[in-house]
Each structure stands twice: as C-alpha cells, then as structure tokens.
C-alpha positions in Angstrom: 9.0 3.4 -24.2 5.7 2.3 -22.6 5.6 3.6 -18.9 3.6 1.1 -17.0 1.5 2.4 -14.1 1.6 1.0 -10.2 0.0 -1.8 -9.3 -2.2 -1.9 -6.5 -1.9 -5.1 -5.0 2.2 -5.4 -5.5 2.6 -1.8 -3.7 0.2 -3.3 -1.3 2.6 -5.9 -0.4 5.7 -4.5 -0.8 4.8 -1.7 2.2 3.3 -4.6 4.0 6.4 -6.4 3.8 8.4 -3.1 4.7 6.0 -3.4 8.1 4.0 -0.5 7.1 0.3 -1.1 7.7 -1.4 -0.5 4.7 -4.9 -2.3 4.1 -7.9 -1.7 1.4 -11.5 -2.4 0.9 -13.7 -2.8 -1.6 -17.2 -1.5 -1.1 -18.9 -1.7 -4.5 -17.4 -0.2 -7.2 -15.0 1.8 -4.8 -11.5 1.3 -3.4 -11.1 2.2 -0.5 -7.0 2.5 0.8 -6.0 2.7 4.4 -2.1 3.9 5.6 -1.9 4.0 9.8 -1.3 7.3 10.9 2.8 7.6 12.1 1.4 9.5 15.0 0.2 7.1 17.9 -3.5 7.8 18.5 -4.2 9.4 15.1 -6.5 8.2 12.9 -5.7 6.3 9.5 -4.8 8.3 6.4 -7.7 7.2 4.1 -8.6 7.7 0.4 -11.1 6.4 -2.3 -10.6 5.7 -5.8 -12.9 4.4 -8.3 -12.3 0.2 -9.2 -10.8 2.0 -12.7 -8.3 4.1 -10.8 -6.6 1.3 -9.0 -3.3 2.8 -10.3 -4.4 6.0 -8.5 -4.9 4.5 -5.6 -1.4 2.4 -5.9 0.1 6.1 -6.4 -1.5 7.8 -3.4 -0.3 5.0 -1.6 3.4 5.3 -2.5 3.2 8.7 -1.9 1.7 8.9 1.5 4.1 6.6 2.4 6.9 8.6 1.1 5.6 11.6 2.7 4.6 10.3 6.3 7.2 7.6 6.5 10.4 9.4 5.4 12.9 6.8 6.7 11.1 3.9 4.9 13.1 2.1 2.2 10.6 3.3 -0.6 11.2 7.6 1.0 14.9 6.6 1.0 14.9 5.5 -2.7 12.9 8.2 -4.2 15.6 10.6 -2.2 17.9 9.4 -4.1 16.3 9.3 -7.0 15.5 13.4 -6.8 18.7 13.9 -5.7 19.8 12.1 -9.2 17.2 14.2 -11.5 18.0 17.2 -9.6 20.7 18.5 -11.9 18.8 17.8 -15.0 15.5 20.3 -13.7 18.4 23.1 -14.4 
C-alpha cells in the first residue's frame, strides 16, 4: 500500500471551509503558511517550507490546527482516531 502524502492546497481549503483562517504565500522558492492565532490579539502561527516540501507544510498545517483548535472537526476526528489505535500501541 502506497501512503500518499497531504496536499497543500486541499488542506488549505478544507480548514478554510471549516472557518479556520489559514492563508499562504509564496515568496520565491519559499512557502510561506499562515494559521490565526485562537487567542484574540495574538499574532499568526507562521512557518516556511521549501516549494519541495509542500506536503510538510500541508502537515504542519493539519497539525497546528489540531493542536490550537481542539474542537475543530479535523481535532475531533484525529481523537477518535487515537482513541481507535490506542489499544494496538500495547
């Protein structure tokens, strides 16, 4: 089985869609991901990647989210999903 890695611009608009405001830039051969900051009046949680590493980028994405956002759809679903593979870490 091939394991396919995230794609940038779908986990773009899927949080978008969840009304999460996620953004990027591209400044030369650099991606540049944006997530707002939970906390009013706190800056946005910000990262680079390389233009290879756009699955990188798609990944610190999903997981910021998941981490700062913990009643989002996409935190709820990979709760469930640990709580699933828990037994099997025994």
């Amino acid at each position: 089985m091939r394991v396919v890695g995230r794609n940038l611009f779908i986990t773009l608009r899927m949080l978008k869609s969840a009304g999460i405001e996620v953004d990027l830039a591209l400044v030369d051969d650099e991606v540049r991901v944006f997530v707002k900051h939970p906390a009013p009046g706190e800056p946005p949680l910000r990262a680079s990647f390389s233009g290879a590493e756009l699955d990188r980028a798609a990944n610190w994405l999903a997981a910021c989210v998941v981490h700062c956002y913990p009643k989002s759809d996409l935190a709820k679903v990979w709760a469930v999903i640990a709580t699933a593979m828990a037994p099997l870490a025994r």
